[in-house]
C-alpha positions as CSV (number, residue, x, y, z in Angstrom):
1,X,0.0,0.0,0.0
2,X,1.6,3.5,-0.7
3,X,1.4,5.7,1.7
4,X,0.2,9.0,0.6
5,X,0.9,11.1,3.1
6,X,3.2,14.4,2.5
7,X,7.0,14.6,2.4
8,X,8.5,16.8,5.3
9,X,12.8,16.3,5.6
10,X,14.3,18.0,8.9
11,X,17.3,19.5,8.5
12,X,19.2,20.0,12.0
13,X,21.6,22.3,13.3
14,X,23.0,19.5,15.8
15,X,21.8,15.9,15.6
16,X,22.8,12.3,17.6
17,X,25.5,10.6,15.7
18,X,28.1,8.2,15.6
19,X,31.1,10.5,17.3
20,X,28.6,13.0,19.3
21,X,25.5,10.3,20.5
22,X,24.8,13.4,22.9
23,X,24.3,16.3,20.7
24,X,21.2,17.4,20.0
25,X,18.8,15.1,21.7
26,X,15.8,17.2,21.4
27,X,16.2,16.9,17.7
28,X,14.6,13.2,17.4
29,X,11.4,14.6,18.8
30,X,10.8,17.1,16.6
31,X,11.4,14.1,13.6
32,X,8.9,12.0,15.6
33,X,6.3,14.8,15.6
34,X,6.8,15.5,12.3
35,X,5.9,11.7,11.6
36,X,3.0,12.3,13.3
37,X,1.0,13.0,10.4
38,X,3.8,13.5,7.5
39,X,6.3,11.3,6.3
40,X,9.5,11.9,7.8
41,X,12.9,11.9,7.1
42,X,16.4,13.8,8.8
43,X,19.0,15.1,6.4
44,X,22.4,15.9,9.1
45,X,25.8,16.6,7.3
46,X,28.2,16.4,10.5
47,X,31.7,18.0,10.3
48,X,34.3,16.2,12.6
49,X,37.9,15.8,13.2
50,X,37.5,12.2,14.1
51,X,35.8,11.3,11.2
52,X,39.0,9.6,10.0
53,X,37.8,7.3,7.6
54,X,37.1,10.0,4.6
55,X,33.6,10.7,4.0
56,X,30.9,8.2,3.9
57,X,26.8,8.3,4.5
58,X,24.3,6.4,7.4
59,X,21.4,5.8,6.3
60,X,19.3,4.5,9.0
61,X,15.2,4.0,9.7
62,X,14.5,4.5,13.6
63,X,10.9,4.4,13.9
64,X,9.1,5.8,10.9
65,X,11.7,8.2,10.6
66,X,14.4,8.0,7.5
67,X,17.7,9.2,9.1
68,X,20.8,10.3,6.6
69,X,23.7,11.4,8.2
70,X,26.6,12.5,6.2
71,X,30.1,12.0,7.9
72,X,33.0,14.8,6.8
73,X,36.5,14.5,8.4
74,X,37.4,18.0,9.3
75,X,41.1,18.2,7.7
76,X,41.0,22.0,7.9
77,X,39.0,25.2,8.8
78,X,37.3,26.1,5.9
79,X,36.5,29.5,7.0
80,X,34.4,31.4,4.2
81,X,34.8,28.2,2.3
82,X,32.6,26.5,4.7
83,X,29.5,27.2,2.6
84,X,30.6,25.7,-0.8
85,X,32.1,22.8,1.6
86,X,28.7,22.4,3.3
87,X,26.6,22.9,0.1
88,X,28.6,19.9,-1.9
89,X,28.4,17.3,1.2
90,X,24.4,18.3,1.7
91,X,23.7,17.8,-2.2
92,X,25.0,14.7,-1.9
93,X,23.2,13.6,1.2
94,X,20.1,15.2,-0.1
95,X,20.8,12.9,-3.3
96,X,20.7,9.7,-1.3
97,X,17.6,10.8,0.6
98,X,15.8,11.9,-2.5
99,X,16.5,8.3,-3.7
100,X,15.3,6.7,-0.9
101,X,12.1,9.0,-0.2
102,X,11.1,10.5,-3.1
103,X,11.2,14.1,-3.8
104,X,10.3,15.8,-0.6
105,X,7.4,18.7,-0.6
106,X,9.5,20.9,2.4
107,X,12.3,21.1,4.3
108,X,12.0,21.9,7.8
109,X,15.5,24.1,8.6
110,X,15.7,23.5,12.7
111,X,18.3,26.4,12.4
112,X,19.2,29.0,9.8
113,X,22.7,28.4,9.0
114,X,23.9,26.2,8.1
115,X,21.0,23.8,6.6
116,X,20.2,26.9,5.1
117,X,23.0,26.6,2.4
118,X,21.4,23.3,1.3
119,X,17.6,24.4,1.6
120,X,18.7,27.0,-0.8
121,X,20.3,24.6,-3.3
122,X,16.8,22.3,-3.3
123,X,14.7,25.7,-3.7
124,X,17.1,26.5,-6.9
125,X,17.8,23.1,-8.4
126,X,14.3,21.4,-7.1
127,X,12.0,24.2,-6.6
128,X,11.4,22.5,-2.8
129,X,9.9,25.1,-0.5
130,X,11.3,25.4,3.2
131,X,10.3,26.3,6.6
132,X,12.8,27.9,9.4
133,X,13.1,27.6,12.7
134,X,16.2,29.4,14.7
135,X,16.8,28.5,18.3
136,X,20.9,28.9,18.1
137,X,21.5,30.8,21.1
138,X,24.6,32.3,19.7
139,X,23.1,33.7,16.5
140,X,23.9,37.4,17.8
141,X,27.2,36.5,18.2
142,X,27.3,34.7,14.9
143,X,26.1,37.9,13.1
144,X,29.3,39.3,13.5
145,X,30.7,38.1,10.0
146,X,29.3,39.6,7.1
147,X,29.0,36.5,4.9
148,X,26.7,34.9,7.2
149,X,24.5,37.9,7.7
150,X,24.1,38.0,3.7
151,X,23.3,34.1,3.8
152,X,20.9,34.4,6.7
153,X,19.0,37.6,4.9
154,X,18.8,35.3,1.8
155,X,17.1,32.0,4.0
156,X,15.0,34.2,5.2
157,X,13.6,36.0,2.6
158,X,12.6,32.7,0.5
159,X,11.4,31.1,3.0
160,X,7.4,30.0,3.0
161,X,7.4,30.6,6.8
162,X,10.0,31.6,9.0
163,X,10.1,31.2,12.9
164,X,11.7,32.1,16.1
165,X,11.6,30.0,19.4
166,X,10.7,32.1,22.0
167,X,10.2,36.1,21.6
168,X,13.8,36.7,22.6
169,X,15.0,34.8,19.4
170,X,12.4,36.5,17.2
171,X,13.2,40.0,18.9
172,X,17.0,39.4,18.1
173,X,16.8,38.2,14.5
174,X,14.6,41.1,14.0
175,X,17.6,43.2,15.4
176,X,19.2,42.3,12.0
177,X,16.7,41.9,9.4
178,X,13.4,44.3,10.4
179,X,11.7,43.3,7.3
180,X,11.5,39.9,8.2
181,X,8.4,38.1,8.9
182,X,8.9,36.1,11.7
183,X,6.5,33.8,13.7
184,X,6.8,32.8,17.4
185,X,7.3,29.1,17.9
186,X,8.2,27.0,21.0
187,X,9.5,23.9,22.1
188,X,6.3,21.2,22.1
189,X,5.8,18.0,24.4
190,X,3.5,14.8,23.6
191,X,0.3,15.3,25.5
192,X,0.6,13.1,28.4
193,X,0.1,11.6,31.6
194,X,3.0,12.2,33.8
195,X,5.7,9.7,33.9
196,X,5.3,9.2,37.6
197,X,1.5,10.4,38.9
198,X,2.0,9.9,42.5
199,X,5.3,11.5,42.1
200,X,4.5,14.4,45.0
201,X,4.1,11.4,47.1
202,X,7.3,9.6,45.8
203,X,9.5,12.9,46.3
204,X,8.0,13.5,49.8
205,X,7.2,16.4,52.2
206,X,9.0,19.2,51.1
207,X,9.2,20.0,54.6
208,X,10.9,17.0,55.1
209,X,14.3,17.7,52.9
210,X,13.8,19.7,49.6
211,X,15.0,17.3,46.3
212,X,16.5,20.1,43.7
213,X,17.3,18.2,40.2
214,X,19.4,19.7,37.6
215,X,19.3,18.2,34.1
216,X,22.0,19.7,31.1
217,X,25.2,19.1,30.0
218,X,28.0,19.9,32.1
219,X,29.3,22.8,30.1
220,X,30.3,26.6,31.2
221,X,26.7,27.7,29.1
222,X,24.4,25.4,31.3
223,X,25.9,27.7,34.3
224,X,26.0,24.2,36.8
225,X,29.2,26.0,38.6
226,X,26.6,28.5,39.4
227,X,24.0,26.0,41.0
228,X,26.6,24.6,43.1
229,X,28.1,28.4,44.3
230,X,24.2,29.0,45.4
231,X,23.6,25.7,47.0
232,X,26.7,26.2,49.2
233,X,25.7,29.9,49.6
234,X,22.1,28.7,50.4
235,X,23.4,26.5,52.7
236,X,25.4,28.8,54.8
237,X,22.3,31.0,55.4
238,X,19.8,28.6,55.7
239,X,21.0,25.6,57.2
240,X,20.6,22.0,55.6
241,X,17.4,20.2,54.2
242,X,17.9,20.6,50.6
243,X,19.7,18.5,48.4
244,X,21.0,18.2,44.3
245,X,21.0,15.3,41.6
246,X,22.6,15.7,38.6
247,X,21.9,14.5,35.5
248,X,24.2,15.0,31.9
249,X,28.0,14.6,31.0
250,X,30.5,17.0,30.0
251,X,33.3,18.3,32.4
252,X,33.1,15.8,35.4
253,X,36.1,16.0,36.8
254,X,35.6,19.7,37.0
255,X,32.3,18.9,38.7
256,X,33.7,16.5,41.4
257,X,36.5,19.5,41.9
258,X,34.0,21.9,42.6
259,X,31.8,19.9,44.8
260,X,34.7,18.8,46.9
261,X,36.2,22.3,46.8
262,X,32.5,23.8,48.3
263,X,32.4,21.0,50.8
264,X,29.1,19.7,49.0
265,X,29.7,15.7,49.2
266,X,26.9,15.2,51.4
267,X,24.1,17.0,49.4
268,X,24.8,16.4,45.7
269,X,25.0,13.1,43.6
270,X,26.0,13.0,40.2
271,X,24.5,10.3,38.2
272,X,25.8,11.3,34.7
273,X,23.9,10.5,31.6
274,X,20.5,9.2,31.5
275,X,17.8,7.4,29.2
276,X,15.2,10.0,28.3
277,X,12.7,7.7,30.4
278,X,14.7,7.9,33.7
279,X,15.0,11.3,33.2
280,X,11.8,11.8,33.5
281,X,11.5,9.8,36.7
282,X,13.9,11.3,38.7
283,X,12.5,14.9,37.6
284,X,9.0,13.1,39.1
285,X,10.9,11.9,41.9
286,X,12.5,15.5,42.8
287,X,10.5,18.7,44.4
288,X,11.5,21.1,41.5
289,X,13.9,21.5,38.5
290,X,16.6,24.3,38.5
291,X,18.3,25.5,35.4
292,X,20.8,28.0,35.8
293,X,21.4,29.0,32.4
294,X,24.1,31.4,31.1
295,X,21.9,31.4,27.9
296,X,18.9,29.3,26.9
297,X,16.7,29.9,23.6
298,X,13.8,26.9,24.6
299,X,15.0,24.4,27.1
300,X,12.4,21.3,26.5
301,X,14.0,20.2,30.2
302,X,11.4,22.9,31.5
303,X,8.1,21.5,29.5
304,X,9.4,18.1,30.2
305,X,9.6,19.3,34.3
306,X,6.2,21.1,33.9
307,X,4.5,18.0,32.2
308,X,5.3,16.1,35.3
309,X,4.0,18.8,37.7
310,X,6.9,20.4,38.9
311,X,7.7,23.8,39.3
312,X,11.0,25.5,37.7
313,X,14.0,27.8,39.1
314,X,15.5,29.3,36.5
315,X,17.6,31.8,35.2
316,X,16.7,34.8,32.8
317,X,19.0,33.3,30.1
318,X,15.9,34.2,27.1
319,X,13.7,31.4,26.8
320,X,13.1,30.4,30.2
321,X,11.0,34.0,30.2
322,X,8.8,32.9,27.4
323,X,7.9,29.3,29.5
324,X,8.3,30.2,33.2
325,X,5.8,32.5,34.8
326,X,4.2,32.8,38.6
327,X,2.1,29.5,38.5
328,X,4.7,27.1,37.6
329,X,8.2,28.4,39.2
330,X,10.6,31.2,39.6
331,X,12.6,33.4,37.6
332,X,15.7,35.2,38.9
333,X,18.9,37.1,37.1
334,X,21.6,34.9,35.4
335,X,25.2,34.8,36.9
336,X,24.3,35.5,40.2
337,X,24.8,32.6,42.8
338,X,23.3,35.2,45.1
339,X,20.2,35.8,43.2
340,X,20.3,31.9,42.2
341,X,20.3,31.0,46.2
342,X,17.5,33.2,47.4
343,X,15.3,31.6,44.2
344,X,15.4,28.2,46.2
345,X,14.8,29.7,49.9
346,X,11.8,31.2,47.9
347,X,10.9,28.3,46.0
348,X,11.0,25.8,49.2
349,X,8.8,28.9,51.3
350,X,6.6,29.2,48.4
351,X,6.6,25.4,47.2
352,X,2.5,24.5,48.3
353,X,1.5,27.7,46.2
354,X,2.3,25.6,42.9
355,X,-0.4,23.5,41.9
356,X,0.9,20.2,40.0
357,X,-2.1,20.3,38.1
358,X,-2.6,23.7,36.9
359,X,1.1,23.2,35.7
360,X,0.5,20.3,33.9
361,X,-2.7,21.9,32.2
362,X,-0.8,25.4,30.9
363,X,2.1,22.9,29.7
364,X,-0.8,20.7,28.0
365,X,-2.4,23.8,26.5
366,X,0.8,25.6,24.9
367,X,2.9,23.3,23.8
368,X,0.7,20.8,22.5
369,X,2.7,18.6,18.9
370,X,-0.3,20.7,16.9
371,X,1.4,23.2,17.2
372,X,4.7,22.0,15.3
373,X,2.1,20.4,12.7
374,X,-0.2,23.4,12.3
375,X,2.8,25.4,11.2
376,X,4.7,23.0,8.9
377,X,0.2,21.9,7.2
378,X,0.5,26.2,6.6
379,X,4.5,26.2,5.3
380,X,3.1,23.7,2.8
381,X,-0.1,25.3,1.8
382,X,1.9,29.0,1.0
């Protein structure tokens, strides 16, 4: 039987792959969704300098999902070469997919730059339409060079649709190109029971020892020497009762330094990486989630928090302001261990004023998978 259905190809800034099975793990849900109701395939051209065998092509099916990855061994910086580099290597990978798909009906950019470079090629050589989405939280930064600035302009202006996540993105691409037309898109979650529904009962009284959880990779950008500064400074002016589990890899012998250096052994565990599932039951077995963020476009660790009922501390990093407000946590300035530390004195006083279910209604309500698939039906209508 054929299956009729449309052809949507995500095309990912950062994707799991053979050298990196860490990097960009939000990334597979957004191709899941988008198999939902299209068919779905993910198109990931991955510069690396361990790619030593030359340059060869995975192509995988996980789920419903066509997955072609594109190895390239990195043997130099390609500078403002890097676009004819990346278009070549994406031709080719869009080749293969074509072959094993079909011809596709959109591409779904989960970035501007640099899948852009390719979705331009398939709009020239194909005449395939594509959708944007930019959630790169160092696109300011990024800005800086001219070349990219005239390639982003270009992805945007042929887009069908383009999109932000959060208003901070949209408010800082629009910083550079005012003419744009940008829509406001978040992070969504699958429409869910919790993972763990007796989890307040699981976690225990808060009154009885406060379980903080902390979910990222252990780089300077997740701000987790930050946490740990508050929960020392914390504390030494409140006393004891509330504790720290870690979850994510990265710089753990840094984190084991820092711990030891703040005299923290007793009140923070490190468990390292995690299956998405046991994620989600220790966030369910914990009182709240803190993510100290240096910068943050859409952290799905905060839906994925809310969906289980549990309020947020977080940073003002940008997206945490679009998807933490009064009812579901608290907000306080980034880079401060001082503000950071008098967030969780006010999250533990204020704990029974956050209603798991309300949380788990307003994280139902906006960041429902329609919403992905609303936009991408409209992309392919314009």
């Amino acid at each position: 039987m054929t299956d009729e259905r449309r052809k949507i190809v995500f095309v990912p800034a950062w994707y799991p792959n053979e050298f990196q099975p860490g990097l960009g793990t939000f990334s597979p849900i957004v191709a899941d969704v988008i198999a939902r109701r299209f068919r779905s395939a993910v198109l990931f051209v991955h510069f690396h300098d361990d790619a030593k065998r030359g340059t060869w092509m995975d192509v995988t099916t996980r789920g419903e999902v066509l997955e072609v990855r594109r190895y390239v061994h990195r043997r130099f910086r390609a500078g403002f070469l890097f676009p004819l580099l990346y278009g070549f290597h994406f031709w080719r990978a869009y080749e293969r997919l074509e072959h094993e798909m079909g011809r596709p009906d959109l591409l779904y950019l989960g970035s501007l730059l640099p899948g852009g470079i390719g979705a331009l090629m398939a709009r020239a050589r194909r005449g395939i339409p594509y959708a944007t989405i930019e959630y790169f939280s160092g696109f300011s930064d990024s800005m800086r060079s001219r070349v990219k600035r005239l390639l982003v302009g270009r992805v945007l202006k042929r887009a069908a649709l383009n999109s932000a996540v959060g208003g901070p993105m949209r408010e800082t691409i629009l910083g550079f190109f005012k003419r744009v037309q940008i829509e406001v898109n978040t992070n969504v979650i699958e429409v869910k029971e919790p993972c763990c529904p007796d989890s307040i009962r699981a976690a225990g009284k808060i009154e009885d020892g406060a379980k903080m959880i902390f979910v990222g990779n252990l780089v300077e950008v997740k701000g987790w020497d930050i946490l740990l500064e508050a929960l020392a400074l914390y504390s030494e002016r409140y006393g004891s009762g509330l504790s720290l589990t870690m979850i994510g890899g990265g710089e753990e012998a840094a984190l084991t330094r820092k711990v030891e250096a703040l005299g923290l052994g007793d009140v923070v565990k490190h468990i390292g990486r995690q299956p998405h599932e046991e994620v989600l039951k220790q966030i369910s077995a914990h009182h709240f989630l803190a993510l100290p963020s240096r910068v943050d476009t859409c952290p799905n660790v905060i839906l994925e928090a809310h969906r289980e009922g549990r309020p947020v501390l977080a940073t003002r990093c940008g997206g945490p302001e679009d998807l933490v407000n009064e009812a579901d946590g608290i907000l306080v300035d980034k880079n401060s261990s001082a503000d950071l530390a008098e967030g969780m004195h006010e999250m533990i006083t204020r704990y029974g004023d956050f209603n798991p279910d309300t949380i788990i209604e307003q994280v139902r309500r906006d960041h429902r998978l329609e919403v992905l698939l609303d936009f991408l039906s409209r992309a392919l209508d314009r």
